[in-house]
LOLORO-131219 format. One record per residue: x, y, z of N, C-alpha, C, CB in turn; residue in three letters. Coordinates in steps of 0.1 Angstrom, whole numbers, padded with zeros to 4 digits, always signed. Last residue first. Glycine has a CB too. Example, Ala and Ser with C-alpha at 12.3 -4.5 7.8 and 13.67 -1.06 7.14 Angstrom:
+0128-0022+0071+0137-0011+0071+0129+0000+0079+0141-0006+0057ser
+0132-0057+0078+0123-0045+0078+0132-0033+0078+0113-0045+0090ala
***
This chain:
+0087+0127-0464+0079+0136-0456+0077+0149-0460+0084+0138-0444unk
+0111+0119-0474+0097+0116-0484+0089+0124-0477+0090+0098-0484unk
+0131+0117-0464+0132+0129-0472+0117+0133-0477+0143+0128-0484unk
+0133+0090-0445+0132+0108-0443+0129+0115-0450+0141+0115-0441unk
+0141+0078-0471+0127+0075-0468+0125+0087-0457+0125+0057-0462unk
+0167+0081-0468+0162+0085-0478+0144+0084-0481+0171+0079-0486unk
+0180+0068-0448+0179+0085-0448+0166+0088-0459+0196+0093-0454unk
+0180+0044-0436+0167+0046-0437+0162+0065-0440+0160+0038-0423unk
+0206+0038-0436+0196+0029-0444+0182+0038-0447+0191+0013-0434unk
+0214+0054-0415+0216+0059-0426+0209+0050-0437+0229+0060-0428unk
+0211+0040-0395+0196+0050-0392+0203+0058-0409+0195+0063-0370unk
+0230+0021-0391+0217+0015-0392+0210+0025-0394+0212+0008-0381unk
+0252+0047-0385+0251+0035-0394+0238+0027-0398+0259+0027-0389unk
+0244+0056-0356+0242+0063-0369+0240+0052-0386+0256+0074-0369unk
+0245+0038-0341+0233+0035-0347+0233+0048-0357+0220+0033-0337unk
+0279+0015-0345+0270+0027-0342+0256+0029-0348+0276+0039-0345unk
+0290-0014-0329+0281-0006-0341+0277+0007-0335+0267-0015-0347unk
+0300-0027-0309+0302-0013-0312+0298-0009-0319+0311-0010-0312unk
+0270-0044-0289+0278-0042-0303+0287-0033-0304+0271-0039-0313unk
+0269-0064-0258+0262-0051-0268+0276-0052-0277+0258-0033-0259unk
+0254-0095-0256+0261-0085-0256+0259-0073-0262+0268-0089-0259unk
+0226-0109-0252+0240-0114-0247+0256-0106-0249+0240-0129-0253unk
+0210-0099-0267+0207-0099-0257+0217-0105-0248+0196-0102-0256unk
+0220-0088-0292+0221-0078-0281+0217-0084-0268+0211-0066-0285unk
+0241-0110-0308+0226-0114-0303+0227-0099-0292+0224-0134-0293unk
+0253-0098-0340+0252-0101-0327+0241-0100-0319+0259-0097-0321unk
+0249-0084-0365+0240-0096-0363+0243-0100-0347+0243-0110-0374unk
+0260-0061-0373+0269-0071-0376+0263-0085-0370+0283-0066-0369unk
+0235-0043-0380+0247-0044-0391+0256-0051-0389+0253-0034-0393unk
+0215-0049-0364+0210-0051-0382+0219-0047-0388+0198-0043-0388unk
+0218-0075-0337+0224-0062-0341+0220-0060-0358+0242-0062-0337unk
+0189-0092-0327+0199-0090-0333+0204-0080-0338+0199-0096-0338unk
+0165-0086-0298+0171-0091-0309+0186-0091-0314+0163-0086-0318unk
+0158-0083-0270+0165-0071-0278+0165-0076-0295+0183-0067-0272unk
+0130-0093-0256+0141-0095-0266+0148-0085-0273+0136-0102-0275unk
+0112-0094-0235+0122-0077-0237+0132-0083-0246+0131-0069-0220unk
+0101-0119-0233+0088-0102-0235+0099-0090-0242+0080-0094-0212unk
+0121-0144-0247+0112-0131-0237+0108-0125-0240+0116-0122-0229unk
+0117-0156-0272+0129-0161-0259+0122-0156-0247+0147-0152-0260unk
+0091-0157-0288+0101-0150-0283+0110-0157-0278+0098-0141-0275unk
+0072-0157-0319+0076-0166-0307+0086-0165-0300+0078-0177-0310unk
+0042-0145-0329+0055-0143-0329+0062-0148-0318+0058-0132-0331unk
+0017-0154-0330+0025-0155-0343+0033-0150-0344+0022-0153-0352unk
+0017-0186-0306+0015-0176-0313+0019-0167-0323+0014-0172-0309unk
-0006-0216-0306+0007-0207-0309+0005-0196-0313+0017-0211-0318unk
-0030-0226-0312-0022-0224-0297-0014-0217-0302-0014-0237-0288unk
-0034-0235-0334-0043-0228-0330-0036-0219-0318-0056-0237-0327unk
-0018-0257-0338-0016-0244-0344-0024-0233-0339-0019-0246-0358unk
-0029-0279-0320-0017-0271-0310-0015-0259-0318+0000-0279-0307unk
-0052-0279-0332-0054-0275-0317-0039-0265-0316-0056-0291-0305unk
-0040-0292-0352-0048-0282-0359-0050-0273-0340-0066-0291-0370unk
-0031-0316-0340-0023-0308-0349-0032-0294-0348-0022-0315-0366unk
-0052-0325-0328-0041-0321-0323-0032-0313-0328-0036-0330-0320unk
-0070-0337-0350-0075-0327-0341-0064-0319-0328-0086-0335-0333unk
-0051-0354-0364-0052-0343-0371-0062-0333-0356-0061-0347-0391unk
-0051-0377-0348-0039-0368-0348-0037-0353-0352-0031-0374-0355unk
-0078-0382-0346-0074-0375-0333-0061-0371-0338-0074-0384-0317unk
-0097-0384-0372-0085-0384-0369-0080-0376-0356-0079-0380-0381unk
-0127-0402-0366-0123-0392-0367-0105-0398-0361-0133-0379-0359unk
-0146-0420-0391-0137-0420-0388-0132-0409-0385-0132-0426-0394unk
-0173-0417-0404-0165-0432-0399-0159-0428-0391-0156-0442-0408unk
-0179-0386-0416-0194-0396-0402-0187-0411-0398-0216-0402-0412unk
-0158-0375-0421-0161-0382-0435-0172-0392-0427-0145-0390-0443unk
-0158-0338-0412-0157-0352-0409-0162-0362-0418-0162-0354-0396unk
-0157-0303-0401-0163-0315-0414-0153-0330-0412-0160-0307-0434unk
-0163-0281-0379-0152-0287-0387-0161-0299-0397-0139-0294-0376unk
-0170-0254-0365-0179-0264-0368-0169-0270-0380-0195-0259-0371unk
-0169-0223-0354-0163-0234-0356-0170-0250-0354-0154-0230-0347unk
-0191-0211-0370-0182-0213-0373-0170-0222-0370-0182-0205-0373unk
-0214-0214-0353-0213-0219-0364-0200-0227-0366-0215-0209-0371unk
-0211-0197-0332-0207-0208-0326-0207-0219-0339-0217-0212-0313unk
-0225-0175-0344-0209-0173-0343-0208-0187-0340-0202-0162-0332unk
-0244-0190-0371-0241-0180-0359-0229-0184-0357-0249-0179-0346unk
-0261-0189-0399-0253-0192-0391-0249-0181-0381-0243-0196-0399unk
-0292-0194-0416-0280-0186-0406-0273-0190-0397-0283-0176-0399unk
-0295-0225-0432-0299-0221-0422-0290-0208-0421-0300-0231-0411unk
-0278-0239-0451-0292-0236-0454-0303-0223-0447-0298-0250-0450unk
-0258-0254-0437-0259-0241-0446-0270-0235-0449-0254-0243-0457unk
-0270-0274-0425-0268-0264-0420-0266-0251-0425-0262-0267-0415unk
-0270-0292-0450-0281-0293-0448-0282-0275-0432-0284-0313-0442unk
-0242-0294-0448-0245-0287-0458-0261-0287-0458-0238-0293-0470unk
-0235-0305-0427-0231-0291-0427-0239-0289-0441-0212-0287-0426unk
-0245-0332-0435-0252-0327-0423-0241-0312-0422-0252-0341-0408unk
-0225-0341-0454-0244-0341-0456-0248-0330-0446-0254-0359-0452unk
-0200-0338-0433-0204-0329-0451-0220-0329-0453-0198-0340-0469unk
-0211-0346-0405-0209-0347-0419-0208-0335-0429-0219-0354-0422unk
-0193-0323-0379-0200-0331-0382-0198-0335-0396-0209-0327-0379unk
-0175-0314-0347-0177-0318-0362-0189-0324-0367-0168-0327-0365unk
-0161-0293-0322-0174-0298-0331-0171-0305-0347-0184-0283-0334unk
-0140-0292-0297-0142-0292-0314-0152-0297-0316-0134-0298-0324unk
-0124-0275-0273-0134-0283-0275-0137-0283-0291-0145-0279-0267unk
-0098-0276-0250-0100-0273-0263-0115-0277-0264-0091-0278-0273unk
-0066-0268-0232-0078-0271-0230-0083-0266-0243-0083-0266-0218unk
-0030-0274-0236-0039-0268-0245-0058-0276-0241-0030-0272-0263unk
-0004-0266-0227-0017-0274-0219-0023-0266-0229-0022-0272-0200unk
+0032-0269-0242+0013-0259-0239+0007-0272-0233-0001-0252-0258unk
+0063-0254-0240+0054-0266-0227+0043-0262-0234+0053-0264-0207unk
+0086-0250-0261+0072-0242-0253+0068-0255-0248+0057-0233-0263unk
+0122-0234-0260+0113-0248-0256+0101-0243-0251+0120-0259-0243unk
+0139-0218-0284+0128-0215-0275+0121-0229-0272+0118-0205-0282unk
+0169-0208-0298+0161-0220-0295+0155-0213-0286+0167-0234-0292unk
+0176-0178-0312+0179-0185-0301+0166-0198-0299+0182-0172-0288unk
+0166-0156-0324+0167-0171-0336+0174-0180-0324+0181-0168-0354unk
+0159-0135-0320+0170-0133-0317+0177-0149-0326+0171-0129-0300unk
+0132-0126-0326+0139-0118-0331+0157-0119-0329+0133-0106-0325unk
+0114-0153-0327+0117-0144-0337+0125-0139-0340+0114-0137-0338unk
+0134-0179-0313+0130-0167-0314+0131-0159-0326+0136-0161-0306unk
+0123-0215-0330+0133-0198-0329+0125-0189-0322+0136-0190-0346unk
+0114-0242-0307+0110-0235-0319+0125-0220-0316+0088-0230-0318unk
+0095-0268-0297+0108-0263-0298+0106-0255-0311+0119-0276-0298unk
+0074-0286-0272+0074-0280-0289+0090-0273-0286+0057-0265-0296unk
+0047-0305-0257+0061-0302-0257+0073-0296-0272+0066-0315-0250unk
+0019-0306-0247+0025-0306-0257+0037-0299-0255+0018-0303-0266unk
-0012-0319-0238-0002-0313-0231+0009-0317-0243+0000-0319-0214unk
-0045-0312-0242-0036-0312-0248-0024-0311-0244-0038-0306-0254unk
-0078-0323-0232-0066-0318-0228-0055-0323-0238-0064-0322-0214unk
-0112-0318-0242-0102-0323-0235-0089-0316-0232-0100-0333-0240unk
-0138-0331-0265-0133-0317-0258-0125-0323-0249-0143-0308-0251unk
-0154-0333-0300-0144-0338-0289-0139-0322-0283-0129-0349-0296unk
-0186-0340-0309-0180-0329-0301-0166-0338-0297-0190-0324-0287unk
-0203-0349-0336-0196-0351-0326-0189-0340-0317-0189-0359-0330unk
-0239-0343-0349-0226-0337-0348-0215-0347-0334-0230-0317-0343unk
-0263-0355-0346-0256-0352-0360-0244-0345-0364-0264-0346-0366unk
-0268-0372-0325-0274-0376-0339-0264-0372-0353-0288-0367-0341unk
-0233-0376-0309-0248-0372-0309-0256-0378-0323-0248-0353-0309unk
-0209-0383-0292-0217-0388-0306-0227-0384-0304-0218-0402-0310unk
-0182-0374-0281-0193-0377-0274-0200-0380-0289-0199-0364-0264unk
-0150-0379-0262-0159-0380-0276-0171-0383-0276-0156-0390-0286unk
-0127-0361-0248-0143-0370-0242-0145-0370-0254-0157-0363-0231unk
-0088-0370-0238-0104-0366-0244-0111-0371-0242-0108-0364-0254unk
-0058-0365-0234-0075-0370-0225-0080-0362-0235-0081-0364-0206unk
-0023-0370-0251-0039-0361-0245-0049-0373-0237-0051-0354-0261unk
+0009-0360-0250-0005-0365-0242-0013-0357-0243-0005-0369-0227unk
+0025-0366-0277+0020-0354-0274+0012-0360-0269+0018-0344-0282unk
+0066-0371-0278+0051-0377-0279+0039-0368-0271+0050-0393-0272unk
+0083-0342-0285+0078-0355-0278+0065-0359-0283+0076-0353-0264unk
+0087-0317-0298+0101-0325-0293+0099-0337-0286+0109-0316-0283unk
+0077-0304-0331+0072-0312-0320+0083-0319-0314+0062-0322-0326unk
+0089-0272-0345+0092-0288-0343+0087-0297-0329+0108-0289-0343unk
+0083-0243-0362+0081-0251-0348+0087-0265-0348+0065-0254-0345unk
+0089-0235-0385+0097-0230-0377+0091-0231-0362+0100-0216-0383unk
+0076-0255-0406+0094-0253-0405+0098-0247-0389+0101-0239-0420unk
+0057-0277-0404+0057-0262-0401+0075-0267-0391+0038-0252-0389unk
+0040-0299-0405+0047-0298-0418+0054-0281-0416+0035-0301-0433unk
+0031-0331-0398+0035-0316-0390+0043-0313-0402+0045-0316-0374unk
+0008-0348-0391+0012-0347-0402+0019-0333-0398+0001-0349-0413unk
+0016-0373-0361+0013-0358-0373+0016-0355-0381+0015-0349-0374unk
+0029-0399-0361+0017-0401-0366+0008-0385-0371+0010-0410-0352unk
+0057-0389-0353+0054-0395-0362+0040-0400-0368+0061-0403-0360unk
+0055-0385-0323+0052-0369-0336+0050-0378-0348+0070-0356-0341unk
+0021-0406-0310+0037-0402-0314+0040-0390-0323+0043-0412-0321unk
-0001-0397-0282+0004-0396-0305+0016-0394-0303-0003-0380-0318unk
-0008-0412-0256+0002-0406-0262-0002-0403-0278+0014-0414-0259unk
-0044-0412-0243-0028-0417-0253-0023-0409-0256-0028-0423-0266unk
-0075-0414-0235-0061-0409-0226-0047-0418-0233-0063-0414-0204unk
-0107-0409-0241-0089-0415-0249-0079-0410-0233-0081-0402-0271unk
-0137-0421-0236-0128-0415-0230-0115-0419-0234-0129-0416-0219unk
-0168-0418-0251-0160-0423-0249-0152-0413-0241-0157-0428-0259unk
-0206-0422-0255-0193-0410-0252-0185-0421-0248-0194-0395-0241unk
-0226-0439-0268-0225-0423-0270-0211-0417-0270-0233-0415-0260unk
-0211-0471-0273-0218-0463-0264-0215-0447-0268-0214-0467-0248unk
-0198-0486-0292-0212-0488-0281-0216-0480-0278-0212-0492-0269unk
-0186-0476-0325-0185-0472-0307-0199-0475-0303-0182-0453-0303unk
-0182-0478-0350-0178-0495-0340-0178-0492-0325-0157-0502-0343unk
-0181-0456-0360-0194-0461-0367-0193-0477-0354-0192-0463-0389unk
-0158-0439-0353-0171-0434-0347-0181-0448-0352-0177-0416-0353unk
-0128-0448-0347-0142-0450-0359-0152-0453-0353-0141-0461-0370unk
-0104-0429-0344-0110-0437-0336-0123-0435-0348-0112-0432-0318unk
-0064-0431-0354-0079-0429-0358-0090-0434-0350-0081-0436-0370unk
-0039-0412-0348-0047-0422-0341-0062-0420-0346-0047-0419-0326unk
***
């Protein structure tokens, strides 16, 4: 969803739309977007930077790390993003930057992509290991069964002989 800052009346606007998944550019194997993703936002236009800040509610599907069992995440993702021109960050460079610098994104001053500010929000959201639960046992590391839906007769002598020879190194 493109909105083109250069055809807006007035300073600040207000979106409240769906983005279909089909309009993200979503390219990450081990999440998958499972709906159209509602947001609200405020777009505000200043001289030399825009701000969008709002709400993200997003419905995603993904593996447990450790057990590879499907995981459905709900996020409310509250956010705020700065952007401005290339001319106008690079006239900022100039200056020290501070922490609030940094997040300060670059925009082509026509046209901002609300799909790509969603995308980049919900990656930001996630985290970088994605469970079933807090107490995932995971999978057995000699005959793969899910521990958290049964136990194995493997013995853990067997799994703890992989790792004799890295003992010895001490």
């Amino acid at each position: 969803m493109i909105v083109q800052l250069t055809q807006l009346e007035q300073p600040e606007i207000s979106v409240c739309e769906a983005i279909e998944v089909s309009e993200i550019e979503w390219d990450e194997e081990d999440v998958t977007i499972a709906e159209a993703i509602q947001i609200k936002v405020n777009i505000t236009k200043g001289d030399v930077q825009v701000r969008v800040e709002g709400l993200i509610d997003a419905k995603l599907n993904a593996n447990c790390s450790r057990c590879f069992e499907e995981v459905k995440i709900e996020k409310e993702i509250i956010f705020k993003a700065d952007y401005v021109t290339r001319e106008n960050f690079s006239k900022e460079l100039e200056l020290e930057l501070k922490k609030e610098d940094l997040d300060v994104s670059i925009f082509d001053g026509e046209n901002l992509d609300l799909a790509e500010v969603v995308r980049e929000q919900i990656l930001l959201s996630l985290p970088t290991q994605i469970l079933c639960r807090d107490d995932c046992k995971g999978l057995c590391g000699i005959c793969w069964a899910n521990l958290n839906k049964q136990s194995c007769n493997c013995h853990q002598s067997e799994l703890q002989m992989r790792w004799i020879q890295l003992k010895s190194l001490n």
